[in-house]
N, C-alpha and C positions, 0 to 999 in steps of 0.2 A: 622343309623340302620333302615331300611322297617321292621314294626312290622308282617304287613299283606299285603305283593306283591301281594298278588289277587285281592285285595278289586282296581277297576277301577279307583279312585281317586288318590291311593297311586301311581300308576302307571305313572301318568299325572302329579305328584309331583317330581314324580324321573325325569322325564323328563324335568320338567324344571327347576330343581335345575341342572341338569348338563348342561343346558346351562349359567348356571349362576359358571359353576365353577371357573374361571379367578376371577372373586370379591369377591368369596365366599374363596376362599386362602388364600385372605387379612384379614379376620374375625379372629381375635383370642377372641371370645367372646362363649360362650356356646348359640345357637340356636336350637330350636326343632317346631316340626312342631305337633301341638297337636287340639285333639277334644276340643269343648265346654265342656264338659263332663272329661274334665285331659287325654284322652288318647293318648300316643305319638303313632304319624305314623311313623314321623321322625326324626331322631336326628342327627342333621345335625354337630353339634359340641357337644359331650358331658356334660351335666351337671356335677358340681365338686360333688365330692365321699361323702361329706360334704350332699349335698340334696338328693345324693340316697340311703345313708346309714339310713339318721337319719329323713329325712324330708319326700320321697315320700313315697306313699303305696307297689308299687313295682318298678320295672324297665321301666314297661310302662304306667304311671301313675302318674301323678304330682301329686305334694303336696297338702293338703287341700286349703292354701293360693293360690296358682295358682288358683286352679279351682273355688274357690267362686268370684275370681275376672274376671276369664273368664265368669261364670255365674250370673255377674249383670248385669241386664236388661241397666243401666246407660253406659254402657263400649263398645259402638257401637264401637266405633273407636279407633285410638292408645290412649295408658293409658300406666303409669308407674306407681309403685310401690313397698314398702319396705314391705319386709317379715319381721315376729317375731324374727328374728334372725340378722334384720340391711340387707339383701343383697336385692340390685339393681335388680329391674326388669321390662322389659317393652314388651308389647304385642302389636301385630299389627293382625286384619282382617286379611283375607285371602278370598275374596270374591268366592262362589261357586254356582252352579244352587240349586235348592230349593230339589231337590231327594239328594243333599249330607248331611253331618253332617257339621254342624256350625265348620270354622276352623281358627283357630289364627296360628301366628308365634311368640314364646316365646323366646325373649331374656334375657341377663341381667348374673343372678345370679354372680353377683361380687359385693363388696366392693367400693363405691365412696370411695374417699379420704376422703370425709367429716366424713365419718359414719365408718370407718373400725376400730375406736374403738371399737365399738361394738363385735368383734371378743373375744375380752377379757373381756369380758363379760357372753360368754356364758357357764351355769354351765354343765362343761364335764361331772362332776362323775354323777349326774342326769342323763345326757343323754344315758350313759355307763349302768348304772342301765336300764333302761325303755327298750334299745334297745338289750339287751345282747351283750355288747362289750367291750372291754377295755379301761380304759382312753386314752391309748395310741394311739387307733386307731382313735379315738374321734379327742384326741387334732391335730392327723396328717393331718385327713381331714381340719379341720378347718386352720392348717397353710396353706394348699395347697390352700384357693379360692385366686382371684386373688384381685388386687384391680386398678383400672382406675381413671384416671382424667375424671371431668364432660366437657368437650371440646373432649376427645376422646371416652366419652359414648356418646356425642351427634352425633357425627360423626356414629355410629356402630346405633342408632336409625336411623337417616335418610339411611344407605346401607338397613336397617330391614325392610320401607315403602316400599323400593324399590324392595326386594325380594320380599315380598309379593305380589307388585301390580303383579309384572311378573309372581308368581304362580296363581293368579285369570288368568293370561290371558292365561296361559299352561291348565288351567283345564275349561276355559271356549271357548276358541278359540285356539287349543293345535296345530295349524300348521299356523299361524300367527306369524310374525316376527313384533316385537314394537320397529320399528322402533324411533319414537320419545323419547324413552328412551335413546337412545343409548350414545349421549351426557351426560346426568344426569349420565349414569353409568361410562363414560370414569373420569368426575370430581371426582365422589365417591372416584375412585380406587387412583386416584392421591392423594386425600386429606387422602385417609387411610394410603398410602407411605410414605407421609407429615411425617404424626402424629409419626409412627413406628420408622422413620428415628430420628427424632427426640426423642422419646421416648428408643430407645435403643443406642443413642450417652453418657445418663446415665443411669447406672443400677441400682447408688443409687440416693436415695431422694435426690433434689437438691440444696433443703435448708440446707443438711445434709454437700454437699463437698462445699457449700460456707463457711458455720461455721468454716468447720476442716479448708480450706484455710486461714482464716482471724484469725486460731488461731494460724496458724505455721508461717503468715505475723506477729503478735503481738511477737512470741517468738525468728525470726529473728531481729525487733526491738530490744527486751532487750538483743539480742546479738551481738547488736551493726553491724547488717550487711545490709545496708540500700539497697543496689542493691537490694537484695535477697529479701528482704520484698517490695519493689516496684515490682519486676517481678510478685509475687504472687498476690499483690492486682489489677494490669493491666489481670492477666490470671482470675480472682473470676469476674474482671468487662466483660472482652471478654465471657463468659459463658454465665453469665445474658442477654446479650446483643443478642446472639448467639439463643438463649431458648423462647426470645420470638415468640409468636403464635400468635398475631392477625396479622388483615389485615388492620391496620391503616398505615394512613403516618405519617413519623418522620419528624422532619427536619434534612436536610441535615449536619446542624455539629454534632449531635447526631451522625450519622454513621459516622464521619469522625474521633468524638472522640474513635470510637471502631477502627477506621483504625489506628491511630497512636499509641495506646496500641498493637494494632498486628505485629505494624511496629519495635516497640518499643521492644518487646520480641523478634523477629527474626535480631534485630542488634547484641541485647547482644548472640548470638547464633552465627549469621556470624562474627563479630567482624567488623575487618577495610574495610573486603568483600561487606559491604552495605550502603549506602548513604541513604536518600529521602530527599522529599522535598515536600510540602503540599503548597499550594498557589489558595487561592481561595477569588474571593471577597465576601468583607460583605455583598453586594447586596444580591449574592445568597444562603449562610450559611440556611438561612431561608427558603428556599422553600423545599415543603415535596418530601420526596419520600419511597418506599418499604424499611424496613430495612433488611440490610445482600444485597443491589443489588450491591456496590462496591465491597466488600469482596472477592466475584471469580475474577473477575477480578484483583485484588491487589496481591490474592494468586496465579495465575496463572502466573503474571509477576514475582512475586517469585521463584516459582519453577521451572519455562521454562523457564524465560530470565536471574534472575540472579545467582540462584544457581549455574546453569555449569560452569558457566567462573569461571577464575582463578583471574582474577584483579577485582578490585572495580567495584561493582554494580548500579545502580542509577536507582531509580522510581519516577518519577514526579504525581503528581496530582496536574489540574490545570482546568481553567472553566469559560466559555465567556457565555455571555446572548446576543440573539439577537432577540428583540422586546418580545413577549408572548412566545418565547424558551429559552433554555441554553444547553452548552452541557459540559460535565466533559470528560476529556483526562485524560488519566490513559497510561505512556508511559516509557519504560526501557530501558536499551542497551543492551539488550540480544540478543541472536542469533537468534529470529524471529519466527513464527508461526512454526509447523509441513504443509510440501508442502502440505497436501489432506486437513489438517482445513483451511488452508489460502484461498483458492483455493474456499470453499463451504462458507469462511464468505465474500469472496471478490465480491461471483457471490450472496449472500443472499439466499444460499440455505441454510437454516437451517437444512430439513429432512435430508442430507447425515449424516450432523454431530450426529441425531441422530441415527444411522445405527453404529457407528463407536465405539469403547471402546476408544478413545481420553480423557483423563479426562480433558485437557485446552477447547476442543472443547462442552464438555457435561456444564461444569460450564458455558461457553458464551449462551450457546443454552437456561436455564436456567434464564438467567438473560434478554435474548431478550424474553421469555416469559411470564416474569415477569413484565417487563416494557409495554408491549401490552395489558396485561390483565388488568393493571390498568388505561392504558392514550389510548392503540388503535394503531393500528396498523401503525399510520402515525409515532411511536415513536419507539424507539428503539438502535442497539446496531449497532455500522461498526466500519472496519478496516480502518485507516486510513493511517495507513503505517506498514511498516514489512520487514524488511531484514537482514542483516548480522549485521546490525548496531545497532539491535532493532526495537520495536515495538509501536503504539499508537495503543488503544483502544479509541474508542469516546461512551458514551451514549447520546443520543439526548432524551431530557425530556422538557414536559412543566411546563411552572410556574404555583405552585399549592399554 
């Protein structure tokens, strides 16, 4: 919301927030673009009903807390901070010529996971009393703020420097293209996809469905039903496994142990329809790699090679070292690539495949860019073979 489209500033704000709209779509964070002084110009994703009901002075106008920490002399640069009420916030500069008003970009107003206790905490009927409202509408805002993990507020901080730098550059130099951003913004957007993709694979807390899983694997124990309670604790461990977010390396039986739980759950599914076989030496069990980089690959020999056929399926996974390399074969007897993926993984064009809705094509695409980004572009992912008779996938990786 433009408080005041007249005012020349506001103008050179809208303009460069809407070049920033592709990253700014990724944002599901409450953003405002506000004076020294609490007054918003812009609000670029609304603040919860929670701080404009009970907390700010009006609708264009932050709260006391915002503005005395926008106006400490100490607070040149990005600063975060909790409000009296436990919510997340963190402010960024917005650098301007010296004839404008001092301006920040205000994020935040959520619930860390650590602190969203505090939610029940806060005394409704007090505040219902002070601000003339109903408990009811109290306790509603208050259900409604959101709460984030500290890895995807960190993420929503570093898009926040970024918007701002590019507003200082719309209001200081407003027909210049910054160009050396433009990298930084491509990784943002991916790393916000990341987080989302992953944050909305659960909708509940995820210590919450390991608990309920390991509670109904304990009650298919006492009822005597051991399949059942093995599927369960193999799907609680693929989760865990599945959920992690860093960017370390594992070693490689770490992900092979989550291959064989995933292998393991889709036999008791296909029945006598699926075979494997895991064969890998102990040389190289131990060298690290990405975890989740076999998984498409294994899931895609799944569902493209062995799922269609009618007769017994079979997935090898198997893995030779030659000098400071190794490379893992991942190979089935399924009916073979789709002609337009085979075609673009055979000639190493990756771009077509990303042009294409191909889901075997997107998972490979994926996992060669996964492997580059961590060891470099001499590494990576090829077809090694593919026909009527099946398929091999090869990763080529170095010893880590």
């Amino acid at each position: 919301m433009i408080t005041n489209g007249k005012e020349p500033h506001v103008n050179k704000i809208r303009v460069g927030i809407k070049k920033l709209n592709n990253l700014l779509s990724l944002a599901k964070i409450p953003l405002q673009v506000a004076t020294q002084t609490g007054h918003i110009l812009v609000e670029i994703n609304p603040a919860p009903d929670f701080c404009k009901f009970v907390c700010q002075k009006s609708s264009s106008i932050l709260c006391d807390t915002c503005v005395s920490r926008l106006q400490d002399k100490n607070n040149s640069d990005f600063f975060h901070f909790t409000c009296p009420f436990g919510l997340y916030n963190f402010a960024v500069p917005i650098f301007s010529p010296k004839d404008y008003p001092r301006l920040y970009l205000i994020g935040g107003q959520v619930y860390s996971e650590e602190a969203q206790y505090h939610k029940y905490m806060i005394p409704v009927d007090k505040l219902a009393k002070e601000k003339g409202l109903s408990t009811a509408v109290i306790a509603k805002t208050i259900g409604q703020i959101d709460t984030m993990e500290m890895p995807q507020l960190e993420i929503y901080e570093r898009m926040s420097k970024y918007i701002a730098h590019n507003l200082s550059e719309s209001i200081n130099t407003p027909n210049t293209t910054v160009a050396r951003l433009s990298l930084e913004k491509e990784l943002l957007e991916k790393k916000i996809i990341d987080l989302e993709t992953k944050n909305s694979f659960l909708l509940v807390n995820p210590h919450f469905l390991f608990n309920t899983l390991n509670t109904i694997a304990r009650v298919a124990y006492f009822e005597h039903a051991a399949k059942t309670e093995e599927l369960i604790y193999c799907l609680s461990d693929l989760l865990r496994y599945n959920l992690k977010q860093d960017n370390n390396l594992h070693p490689l039986s770490d992900e092979l142990e989550n291959i064989k739980k995933y292998l393991y759950i889709q036999k008791i599914r296909l029945k006598n329809r699926l075979n494997y076989e895991i064969d890998i030496p102990e040389t190289i069990l131990q060298h690290r790699i990405p975890n989740m980089i076999l998984q498409p690959i294994v899931e895609n020999a799944l569902l493209h090679g062995i799922t269609p056929k009618h007769d017994v399926g079979l997935i090898r996974i198997t893995a030779e070292q030659q000098g400071n390399s190794y490379f893992i074969y991942v190979s089935d007897n399924g009916y073979g690539f789709p002609d337009e993926v085979l075609k673009s993984l055979t000639e190493r064009d990756f771009s077509k495949i990303e042009t294409t809705t191909t889901k075997s094509g997107i998972g490979l695409l994926s996992t060669n860019k996964r492997i580059q980004y961590f060891f470099g572009s001499s590494y990576g992912l090829s077809i090694k073979h593919s026909d009527f008779t099946g398929s091999t996938v090869c990763l080529f990786l170095p010893v880590k």
